[in-house]
N, C-alpha and C positions, 0 to 999 in steps of 0.2 A: 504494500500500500504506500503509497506517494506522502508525503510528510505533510504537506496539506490537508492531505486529505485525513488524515490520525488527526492533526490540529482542530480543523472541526469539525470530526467527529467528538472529540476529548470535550470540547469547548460549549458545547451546543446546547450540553446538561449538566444538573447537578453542581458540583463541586468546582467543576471546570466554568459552569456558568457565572459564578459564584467570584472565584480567582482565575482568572486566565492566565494559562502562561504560552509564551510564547515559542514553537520549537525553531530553534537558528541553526542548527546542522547536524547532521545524520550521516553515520558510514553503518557498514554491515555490525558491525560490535560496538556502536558507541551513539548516541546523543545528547545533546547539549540543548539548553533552555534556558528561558527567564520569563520573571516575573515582576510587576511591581509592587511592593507593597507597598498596604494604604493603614492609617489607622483603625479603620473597621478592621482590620486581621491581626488588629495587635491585644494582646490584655492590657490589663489597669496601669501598670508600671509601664508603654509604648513597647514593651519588648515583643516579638512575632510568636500569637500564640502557638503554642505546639500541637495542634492537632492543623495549624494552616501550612508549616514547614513537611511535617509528616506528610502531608497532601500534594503537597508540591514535590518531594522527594518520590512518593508512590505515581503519581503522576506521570512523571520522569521513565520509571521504570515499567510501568504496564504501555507508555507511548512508545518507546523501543522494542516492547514485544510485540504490539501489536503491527507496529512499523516491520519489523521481522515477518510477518503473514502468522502470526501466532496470537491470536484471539485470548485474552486470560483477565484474571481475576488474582487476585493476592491472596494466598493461603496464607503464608507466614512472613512475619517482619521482625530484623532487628535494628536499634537504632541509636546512634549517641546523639546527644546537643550536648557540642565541644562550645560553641561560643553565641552569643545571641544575636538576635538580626531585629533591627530597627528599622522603620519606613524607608522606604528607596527599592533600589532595583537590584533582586537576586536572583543571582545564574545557578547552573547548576547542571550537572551532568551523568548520565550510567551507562553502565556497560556492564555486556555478560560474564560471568563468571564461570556459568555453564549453561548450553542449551541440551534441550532437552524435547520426546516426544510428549511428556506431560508435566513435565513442569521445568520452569526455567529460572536459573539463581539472576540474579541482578544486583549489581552495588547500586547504590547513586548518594552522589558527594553535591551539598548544598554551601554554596558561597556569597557573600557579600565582601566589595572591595578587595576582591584578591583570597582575603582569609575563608579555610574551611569552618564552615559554623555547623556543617550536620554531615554523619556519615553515617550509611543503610544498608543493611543486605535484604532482599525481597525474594521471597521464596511465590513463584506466579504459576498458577497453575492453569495449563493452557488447558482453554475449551475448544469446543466446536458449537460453531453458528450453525443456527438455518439457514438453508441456501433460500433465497428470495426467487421466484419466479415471476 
């Protein structure tokens, strides 16, 4: 699938409609994204709450499999917050670890200004669509 075309689909609903992020480049094992955040995504202290980073990190990583032709949903995640992220614009990146016929590993590393502020591993467990006729 064209990376467009994963964008909005990602984007169209839900969480994505919610926080967009943007995807900026794509190879067979890797891409790359951002977002911007806004105060709506942050807690009481401005820091970026943690279930908007998390989203944006899972994001990252079901956009690459699916960009991969592999349809999937997140069975399992693990995750640091190394450092916190304030309003503005964060990038971020994943790449496979291991693919798989039914499920695929995925890192994805979330950044602001250079520094890593989140690292993830995402256990995706690929489905099968409906074919549409």
């Amino acid at each position: 699938m064209e990376l467009r075309e994963v964008e909005e689909l990602m984007m169209s609903v839900g969480y994505g409609a919610e926080f967009p992020a943007h995807f900026t480049n794509y190879e067979e094992d890797w891409l790359e994204g951002e977002f911007h955040l806004t105060e709506k995504g942050c807690n009481p202290l401005g820091i970026c709450h943690g279930a908007i980073s998390y989203g944006f990190a899972d994001t990252l990583a079901a956009a690459l499999s699916v960009a991969s032709e592999a349809p999937c949903v997140t069975a399992d995640s693990s995750l640091y917050y190394l450092r916190e992220i304030r309003p503005g614009k964060v990038d971020g990146k994943a790449y496979f670890v291991k693919r798989g016929r039914k499920f695929n590993v995925i890192e994805s590393e979330v950044y602001q200004g250079g520094k890593l502020c989140l690292k993830s591993t995402f256990t995706m467990a690929v489905i099968e669509t409906p074919k549409v006729e």
